[in-house]
N, CA, C and O atoms as CSV, one atom per row, in Angstrom:
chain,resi,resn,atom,element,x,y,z
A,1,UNK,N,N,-0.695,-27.780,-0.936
A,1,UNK,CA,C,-0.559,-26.892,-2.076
A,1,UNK,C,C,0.931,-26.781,-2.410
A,1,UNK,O,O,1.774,-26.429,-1.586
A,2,UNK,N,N,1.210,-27.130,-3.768
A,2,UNK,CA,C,2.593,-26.941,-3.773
A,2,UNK,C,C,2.811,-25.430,-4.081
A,2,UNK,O,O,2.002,-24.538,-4.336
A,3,UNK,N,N,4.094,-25.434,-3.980
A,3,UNK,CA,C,4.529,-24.010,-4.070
A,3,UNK,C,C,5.175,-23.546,-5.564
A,3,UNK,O,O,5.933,-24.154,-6.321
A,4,UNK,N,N,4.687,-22.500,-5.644
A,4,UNK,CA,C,5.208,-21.682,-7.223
A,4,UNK,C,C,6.209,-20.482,-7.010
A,4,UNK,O,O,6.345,-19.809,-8.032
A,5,UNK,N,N,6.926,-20.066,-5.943
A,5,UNK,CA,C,7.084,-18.706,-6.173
A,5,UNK,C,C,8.629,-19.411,-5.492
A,5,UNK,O,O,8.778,-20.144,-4.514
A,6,UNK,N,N,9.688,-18.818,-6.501
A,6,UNK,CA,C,10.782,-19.086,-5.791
A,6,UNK,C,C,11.454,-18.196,-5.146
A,6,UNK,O,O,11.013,-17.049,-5.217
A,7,UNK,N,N,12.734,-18.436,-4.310
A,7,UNK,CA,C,13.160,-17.267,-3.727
A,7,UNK,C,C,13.184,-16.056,-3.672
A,7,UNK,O,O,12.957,-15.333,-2.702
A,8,UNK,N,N,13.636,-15.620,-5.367
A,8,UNK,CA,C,14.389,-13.884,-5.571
A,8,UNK,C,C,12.746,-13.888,-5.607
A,8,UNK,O,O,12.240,-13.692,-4.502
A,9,UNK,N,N,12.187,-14.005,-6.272
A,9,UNK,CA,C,10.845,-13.562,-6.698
A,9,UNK,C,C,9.930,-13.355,-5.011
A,9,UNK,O,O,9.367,-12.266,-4.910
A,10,UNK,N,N,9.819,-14.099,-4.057
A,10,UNK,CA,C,9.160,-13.921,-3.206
A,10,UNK,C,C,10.048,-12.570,-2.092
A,10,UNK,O,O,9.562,-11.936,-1.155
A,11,UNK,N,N,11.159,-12.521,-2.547
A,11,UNK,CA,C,12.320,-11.559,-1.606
A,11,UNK,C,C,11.647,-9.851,-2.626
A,11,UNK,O,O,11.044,-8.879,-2.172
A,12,UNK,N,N,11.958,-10.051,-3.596
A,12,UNK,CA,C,11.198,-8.905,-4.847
A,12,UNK,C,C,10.066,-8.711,-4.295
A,12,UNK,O,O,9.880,-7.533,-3.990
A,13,UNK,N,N,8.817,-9.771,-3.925
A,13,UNK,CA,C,7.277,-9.294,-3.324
A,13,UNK,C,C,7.635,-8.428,-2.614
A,13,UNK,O,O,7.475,-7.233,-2.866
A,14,UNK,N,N,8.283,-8.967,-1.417
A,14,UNK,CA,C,8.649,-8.275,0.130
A,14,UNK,C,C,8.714,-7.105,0.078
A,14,UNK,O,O,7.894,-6.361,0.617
A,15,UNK,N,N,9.898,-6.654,-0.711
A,15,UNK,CA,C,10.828,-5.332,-1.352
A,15,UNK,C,C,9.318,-4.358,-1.558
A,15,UNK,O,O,8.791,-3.363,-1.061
A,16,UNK,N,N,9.017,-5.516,-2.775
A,16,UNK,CA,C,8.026,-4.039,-3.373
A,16,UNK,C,C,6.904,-3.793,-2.601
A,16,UNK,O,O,6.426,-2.666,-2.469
A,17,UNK,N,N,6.492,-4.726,-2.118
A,17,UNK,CA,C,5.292,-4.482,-0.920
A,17,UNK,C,C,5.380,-3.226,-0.222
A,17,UNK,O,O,4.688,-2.227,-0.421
A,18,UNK,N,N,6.532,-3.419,0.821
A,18,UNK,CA,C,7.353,-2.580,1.793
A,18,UNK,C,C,7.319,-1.063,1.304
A,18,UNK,O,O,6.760,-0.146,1.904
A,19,UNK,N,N,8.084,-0.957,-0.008
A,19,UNK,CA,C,7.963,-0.128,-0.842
A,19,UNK,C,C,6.828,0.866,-0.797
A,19,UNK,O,O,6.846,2.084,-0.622
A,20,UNK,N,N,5.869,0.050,-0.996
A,20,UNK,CA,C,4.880,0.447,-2.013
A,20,UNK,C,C,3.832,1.264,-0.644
A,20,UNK,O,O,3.490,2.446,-0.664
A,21,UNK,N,N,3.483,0.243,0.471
A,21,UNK,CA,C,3.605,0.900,1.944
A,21,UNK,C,C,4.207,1.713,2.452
A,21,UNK,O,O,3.674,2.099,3.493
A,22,UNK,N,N,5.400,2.339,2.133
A,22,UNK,CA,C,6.307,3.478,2.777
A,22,UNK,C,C,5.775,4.677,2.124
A,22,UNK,O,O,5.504,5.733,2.696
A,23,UNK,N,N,5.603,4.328,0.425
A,23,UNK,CA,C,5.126,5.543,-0.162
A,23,UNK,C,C,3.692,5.532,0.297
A,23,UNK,O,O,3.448,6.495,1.025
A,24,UNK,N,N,2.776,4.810,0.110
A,24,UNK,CA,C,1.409,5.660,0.294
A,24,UNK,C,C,1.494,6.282,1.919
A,24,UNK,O,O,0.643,7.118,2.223
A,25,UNK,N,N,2.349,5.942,2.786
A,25,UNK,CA,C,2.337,6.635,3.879
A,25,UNK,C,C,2.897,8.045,4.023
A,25,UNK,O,O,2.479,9.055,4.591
A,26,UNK,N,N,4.214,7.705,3.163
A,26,UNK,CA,C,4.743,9.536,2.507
A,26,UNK,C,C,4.067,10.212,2.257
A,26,UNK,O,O,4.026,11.298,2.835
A,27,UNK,N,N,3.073,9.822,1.105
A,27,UNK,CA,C,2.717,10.529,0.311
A,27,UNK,C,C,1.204,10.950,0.533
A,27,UNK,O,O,0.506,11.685,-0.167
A,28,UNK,N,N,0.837,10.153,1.922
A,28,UNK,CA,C,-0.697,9.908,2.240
A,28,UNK,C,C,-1.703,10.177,0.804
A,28,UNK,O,O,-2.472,11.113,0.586
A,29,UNK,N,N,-1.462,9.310,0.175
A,29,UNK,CA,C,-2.528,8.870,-1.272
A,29,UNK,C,C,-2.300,7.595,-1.465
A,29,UNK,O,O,-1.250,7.092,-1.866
A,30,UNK,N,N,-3.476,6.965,-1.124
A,30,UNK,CA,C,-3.363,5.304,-2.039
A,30,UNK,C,C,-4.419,5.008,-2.799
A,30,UNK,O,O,-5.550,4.931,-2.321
A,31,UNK,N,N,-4.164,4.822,-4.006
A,31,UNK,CA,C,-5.084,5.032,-5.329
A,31,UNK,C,C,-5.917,3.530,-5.070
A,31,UNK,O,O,-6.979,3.334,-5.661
A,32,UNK,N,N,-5.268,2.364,-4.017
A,32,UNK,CA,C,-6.645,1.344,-3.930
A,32,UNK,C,C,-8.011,2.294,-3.445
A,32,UNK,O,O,-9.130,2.270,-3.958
A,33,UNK,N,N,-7.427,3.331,-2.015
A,33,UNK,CA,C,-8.778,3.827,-1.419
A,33,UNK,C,C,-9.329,4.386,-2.150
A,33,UNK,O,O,-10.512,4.340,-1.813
A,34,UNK,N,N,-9.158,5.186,-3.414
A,34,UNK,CA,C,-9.491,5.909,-3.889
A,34,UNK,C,C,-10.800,5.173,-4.859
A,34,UNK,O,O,-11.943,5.574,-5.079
A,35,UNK,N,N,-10.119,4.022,-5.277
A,35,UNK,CA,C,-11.021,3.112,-6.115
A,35,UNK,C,C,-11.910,2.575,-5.498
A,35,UNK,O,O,-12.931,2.230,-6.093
A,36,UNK,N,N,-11.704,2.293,-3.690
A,36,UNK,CA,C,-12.678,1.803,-3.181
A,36,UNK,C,C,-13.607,3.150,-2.005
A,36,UNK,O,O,-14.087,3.053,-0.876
A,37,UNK,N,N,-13.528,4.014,-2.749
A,37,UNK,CA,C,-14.102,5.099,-2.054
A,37,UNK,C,C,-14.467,5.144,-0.367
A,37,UNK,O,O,-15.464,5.396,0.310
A,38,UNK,N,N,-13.143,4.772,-0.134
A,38,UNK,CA,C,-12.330,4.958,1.698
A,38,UNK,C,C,-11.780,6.576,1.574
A,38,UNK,O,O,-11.192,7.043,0.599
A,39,UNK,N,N,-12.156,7.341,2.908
A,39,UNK,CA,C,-11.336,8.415,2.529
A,39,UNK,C,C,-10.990,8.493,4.460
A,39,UNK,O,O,-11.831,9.056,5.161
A,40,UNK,N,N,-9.896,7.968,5.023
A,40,UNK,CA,C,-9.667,8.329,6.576
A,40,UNK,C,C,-9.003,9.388,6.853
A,40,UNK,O,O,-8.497,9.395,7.975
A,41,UNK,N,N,-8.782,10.583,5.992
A,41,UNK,CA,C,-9.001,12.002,6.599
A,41,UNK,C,C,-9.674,12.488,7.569
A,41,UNK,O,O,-10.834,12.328,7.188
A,42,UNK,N,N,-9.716,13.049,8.719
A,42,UNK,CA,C,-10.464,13.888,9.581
A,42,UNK,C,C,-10.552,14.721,9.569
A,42,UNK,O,O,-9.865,15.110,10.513
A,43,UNK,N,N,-11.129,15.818,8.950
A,43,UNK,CA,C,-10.879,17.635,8.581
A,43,UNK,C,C,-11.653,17.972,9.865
A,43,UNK,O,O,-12.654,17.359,10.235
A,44,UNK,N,N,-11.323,18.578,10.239
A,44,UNK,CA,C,-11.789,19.780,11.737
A,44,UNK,C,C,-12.652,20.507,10.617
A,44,UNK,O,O,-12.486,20.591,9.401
A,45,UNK,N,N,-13.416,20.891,11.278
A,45,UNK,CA,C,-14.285,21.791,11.151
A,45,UNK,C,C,-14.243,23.634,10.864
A,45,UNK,O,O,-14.618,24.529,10.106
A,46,UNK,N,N,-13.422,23.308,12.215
A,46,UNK,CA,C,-12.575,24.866,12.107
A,46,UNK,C,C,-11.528,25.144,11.733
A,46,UNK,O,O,-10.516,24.912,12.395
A,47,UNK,N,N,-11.524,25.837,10.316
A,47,UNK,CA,C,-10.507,25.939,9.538
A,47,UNK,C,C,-9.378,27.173,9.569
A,47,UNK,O,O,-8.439,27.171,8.773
């Protein structure tokens, strides 16, 4: 398979990937789960 993606552009994936992983961990919301109706919350019971 030849290749299409050149340097800056595959260094930019990385970046924004990374990115994009740091925030849904900040922010614990990632709008894929949301679309794929995943929810790994554990609520206790006793509130």
């Amino acid at each position: 398979m030849a290749r299409n993606v050149g340097r800056i552009d595959q260094y930019v994936r990385i970046i924004i990937g990374l990115a994009v992983l740091i925030a849904t961990a900040f922010f614990s919301y990632c709008p894929l789960y949301l679309l794929l109706g995943i929810n790994t919350v554990h609520r206790s019971s006793a509130v």
